[in-house]
N, C-alpha and C positions, 0 to 999 in steps of 0.2 A: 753516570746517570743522575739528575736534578733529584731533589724531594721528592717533586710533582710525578716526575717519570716514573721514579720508584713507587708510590702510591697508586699510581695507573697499573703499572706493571702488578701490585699485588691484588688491587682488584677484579683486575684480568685475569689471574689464577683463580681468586677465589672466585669470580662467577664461574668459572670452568668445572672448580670440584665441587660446588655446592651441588648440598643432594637434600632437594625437599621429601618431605613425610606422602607416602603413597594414602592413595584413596582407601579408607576403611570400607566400604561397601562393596568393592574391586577384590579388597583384601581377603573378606569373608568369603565372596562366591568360589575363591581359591583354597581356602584355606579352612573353612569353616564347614566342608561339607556333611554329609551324614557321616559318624553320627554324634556329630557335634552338636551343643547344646549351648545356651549362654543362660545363667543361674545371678537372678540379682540377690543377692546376699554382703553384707559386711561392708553397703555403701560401694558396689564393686560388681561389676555386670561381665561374671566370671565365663571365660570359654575353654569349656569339660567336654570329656566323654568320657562315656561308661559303655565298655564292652563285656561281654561273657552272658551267662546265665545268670539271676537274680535268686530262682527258687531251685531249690535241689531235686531233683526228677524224682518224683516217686515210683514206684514196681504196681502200686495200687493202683485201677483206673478209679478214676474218680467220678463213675458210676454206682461202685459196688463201695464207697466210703460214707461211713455210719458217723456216727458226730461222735462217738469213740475214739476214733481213727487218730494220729497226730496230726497236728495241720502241717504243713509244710515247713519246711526248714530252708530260711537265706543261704545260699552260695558264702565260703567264704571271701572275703574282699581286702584284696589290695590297691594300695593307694600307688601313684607314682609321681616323684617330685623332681620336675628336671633344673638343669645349672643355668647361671650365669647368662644371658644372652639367648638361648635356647627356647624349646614350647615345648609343647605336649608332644609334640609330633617325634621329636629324639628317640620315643617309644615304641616307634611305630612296628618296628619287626620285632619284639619282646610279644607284643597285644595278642599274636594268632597263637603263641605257646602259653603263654599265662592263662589266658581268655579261657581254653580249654577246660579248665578247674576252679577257676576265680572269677568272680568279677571283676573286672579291672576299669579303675577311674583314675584320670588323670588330666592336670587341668594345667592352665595358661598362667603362672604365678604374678601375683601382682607386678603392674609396671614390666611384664614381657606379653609379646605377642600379641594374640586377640584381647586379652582381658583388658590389656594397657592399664593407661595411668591409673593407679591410686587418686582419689580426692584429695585425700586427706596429706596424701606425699609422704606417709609413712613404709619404709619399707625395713623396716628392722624385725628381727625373728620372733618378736613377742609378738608384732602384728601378723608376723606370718600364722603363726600359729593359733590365733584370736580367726583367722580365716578359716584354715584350713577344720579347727574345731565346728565353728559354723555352718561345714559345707557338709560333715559328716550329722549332725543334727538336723540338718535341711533334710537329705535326702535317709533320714530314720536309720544308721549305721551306726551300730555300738562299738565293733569291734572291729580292727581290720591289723594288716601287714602293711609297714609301711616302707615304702623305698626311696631312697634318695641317693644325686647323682649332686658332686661337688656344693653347690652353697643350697643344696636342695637336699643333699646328706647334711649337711653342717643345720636344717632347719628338721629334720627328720629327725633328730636324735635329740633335738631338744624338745622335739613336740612328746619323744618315748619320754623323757625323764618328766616334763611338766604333768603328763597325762596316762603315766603306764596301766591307767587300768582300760585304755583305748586299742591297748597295741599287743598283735600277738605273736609277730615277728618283724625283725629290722632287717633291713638289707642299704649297706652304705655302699655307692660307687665312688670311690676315687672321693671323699668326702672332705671336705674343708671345716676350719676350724681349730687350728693348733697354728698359733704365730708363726708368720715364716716375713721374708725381706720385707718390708714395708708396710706389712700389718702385724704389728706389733699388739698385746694387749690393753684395754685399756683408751687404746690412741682412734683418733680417728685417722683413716688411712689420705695419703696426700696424692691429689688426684692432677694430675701431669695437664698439660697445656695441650698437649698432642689428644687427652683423653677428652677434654675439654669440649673441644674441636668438633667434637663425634657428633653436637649436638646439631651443626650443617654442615659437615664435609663427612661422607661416608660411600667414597667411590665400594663397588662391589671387589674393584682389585686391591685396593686396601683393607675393604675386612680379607679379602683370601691371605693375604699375608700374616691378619691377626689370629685368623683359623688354624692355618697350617698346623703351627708347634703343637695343637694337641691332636694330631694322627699322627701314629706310626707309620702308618701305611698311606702315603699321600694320597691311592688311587680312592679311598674311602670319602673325601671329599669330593665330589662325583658335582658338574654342574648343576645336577636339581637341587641337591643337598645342599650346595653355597649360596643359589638362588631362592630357595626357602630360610634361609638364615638369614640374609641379605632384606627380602622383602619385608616379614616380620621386622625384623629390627627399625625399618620404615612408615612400620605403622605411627599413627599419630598418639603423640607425645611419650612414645620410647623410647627415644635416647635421652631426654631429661633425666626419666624415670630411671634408671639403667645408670646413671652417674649420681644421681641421688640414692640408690640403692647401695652402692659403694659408695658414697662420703657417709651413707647410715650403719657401715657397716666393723662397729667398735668391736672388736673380739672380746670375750674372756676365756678365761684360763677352765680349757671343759674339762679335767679332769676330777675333778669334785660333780658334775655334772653327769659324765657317762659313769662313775663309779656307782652311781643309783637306778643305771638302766641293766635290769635283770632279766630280759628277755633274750632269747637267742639271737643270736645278730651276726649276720654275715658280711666281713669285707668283703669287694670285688673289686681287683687293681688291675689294671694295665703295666706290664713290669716294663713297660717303655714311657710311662706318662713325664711329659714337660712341665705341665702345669702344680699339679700335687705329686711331687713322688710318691712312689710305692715305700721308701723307706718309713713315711710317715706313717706306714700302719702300724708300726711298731708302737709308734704314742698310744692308737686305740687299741692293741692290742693289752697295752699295758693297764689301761686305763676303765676297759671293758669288761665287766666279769666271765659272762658265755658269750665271749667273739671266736670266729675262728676265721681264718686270712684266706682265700684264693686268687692266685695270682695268674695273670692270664698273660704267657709269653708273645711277646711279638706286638703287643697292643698297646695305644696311648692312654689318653684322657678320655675318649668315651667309648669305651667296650661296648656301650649298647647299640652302639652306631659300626666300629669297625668289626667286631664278632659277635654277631646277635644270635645267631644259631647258637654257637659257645656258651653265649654268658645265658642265654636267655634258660637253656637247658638247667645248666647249673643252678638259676635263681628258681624255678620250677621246683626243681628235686626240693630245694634246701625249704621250700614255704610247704611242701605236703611230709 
């Protein structure tokens, strides 16, 4: 084949896999329904929801109450921080068991999903956390339980140590943050030509191949579930964002860090995960003052997605 041929022939592929950015407006009427909300705050036109109870039910009618009386008491509230790639929506079958007893809020993290791009292109944990404080002062929240799931654990624990007089309990899933092949400390991580790519080839059957290794259970990735990862990830300007989030993404060394988080704090591992093994709880466990480990048999990288009844129970118990 000539230069010329070859050059035709790879433009011909690449028009074939290119995959433009979906309609945000399309995107919303799917994705954004009740009781979703979008919160401009932090330079960033966040998209949340807040499920549960707000005020604690009183036994008093509030007929027969004197200005004596206490006034009402806030629901307590948890937060929930999802990974890498993902939205608010990873949560979705946790919401009807938490909701029960919490508040539960949970939002679209910078540069994912609906909230999309950053202005400013900052996607490092200090930002994350300069949001996340923001969101809980916007909406009048002193205190809450916070949750995180992989680089939404790894921002979760640094928001308990920056801020522990916010936080009443931790819960890390499968949490990142301890050096492992190619994110080294220190370093910025090196982001591949094939990752590169993402930012106009991102056929739906090559994310399912990128999905796969973290189920255990392959039937867990169900078409809707690929197809709402798939579309999200589509929205505009998310895949920049989403490779600028990992080239911002330098580690340090967290064990000087969680040694200063003194709240209860709950691992929850998948003893099948590809992604972050389960052995690496050991680091937190080392590292954690009040951790204690639950390992869920049979399960990969998102317990909240392959066993929700399971984990969702167990995260319940451990916050009442």
């Amino acid at each position: 084949m000539t230069g010329i041929g070859l050059l035709a022939a790879l433009a011909a592929g690449f028009a074939c896999l290119w995959t433009p950015d979906l309609d945000r407006i399309e995107l919303e009427s799917r994705y954004a329904r009740s009781p979703s909300q979008f919160v401009d705050l932090s330079g960033l036109r966040l998209h949340m929801r807040s499920s549960g109870p707000t005020i604690l039910s009183s036994t008093i009618p509030s007929s027969t109450m004197t200005q004596s009386d206490p006034s009402p008491q806030p629901v307590p509230t948890v937060v929930l921080l999802h990974g890498f790639g993902s939205s608010l929506h990873t949560w979705e079958d946790w919401v009807p068991v938490l909701s029960q007893d919490f508040r539960v809020i949970r939002y679209d993290l910078p540069g994912h999903g609906l909230t999309g791009p950053d202005a400013r292109g900052d996607y490092t944990d200090a930002r994350g956390i300069v949001v996340l404080l923001d969101l809980l002062n916007h909406l009048g929240i002193q205190k809450i339980s916070l949750i995180g799931h992989s680089i939404g654990g790894r921002l979760a624990w640094n928001f308990a140590a920056a801020h522990p007089e916010r936080i009443e309990k931790l819960v890390l899933v499968a949490p990142d943050g301890f050096a492992s092949p190619g994110f080294e400390y220190g370093k910025s991580p090196e982001i591949g030509l094939s990752l590169q790519a993402m930012r106009y080839v991102l056929p739906k059957t090559l994310l399912r191949m990128s999905l796969e290794p973290a189920y255990a259970n392959a039937s867990a990735m169900t078409d809707q579930r690929l197809t709402r990862y798939h579309e999200l990830m589509l929205a505009p300007g998310v895949r920049p964002a989403l490779i600028a989030r990992l080239e911002q993404s330098i580690l340090q060394d967290p064990n000087p860090i969680l040694a200063n988080i003194k709240v209860p704090t709950l691992l929850l591992w998948g003893d099948q995960d590809a992604m972050i093994p389960v052995s690496n709880a050991a680091d937190y466990l080392r590292a954690l003052p009040n951790a204690r480990l639950v390992r869920m048999p049979g399960v990969g990288h998102l317990p909240q997605e392959e066993a929700p009844a399971e984990t969702a129970l167990t995260v319940h118990q451990f916050l009442q």
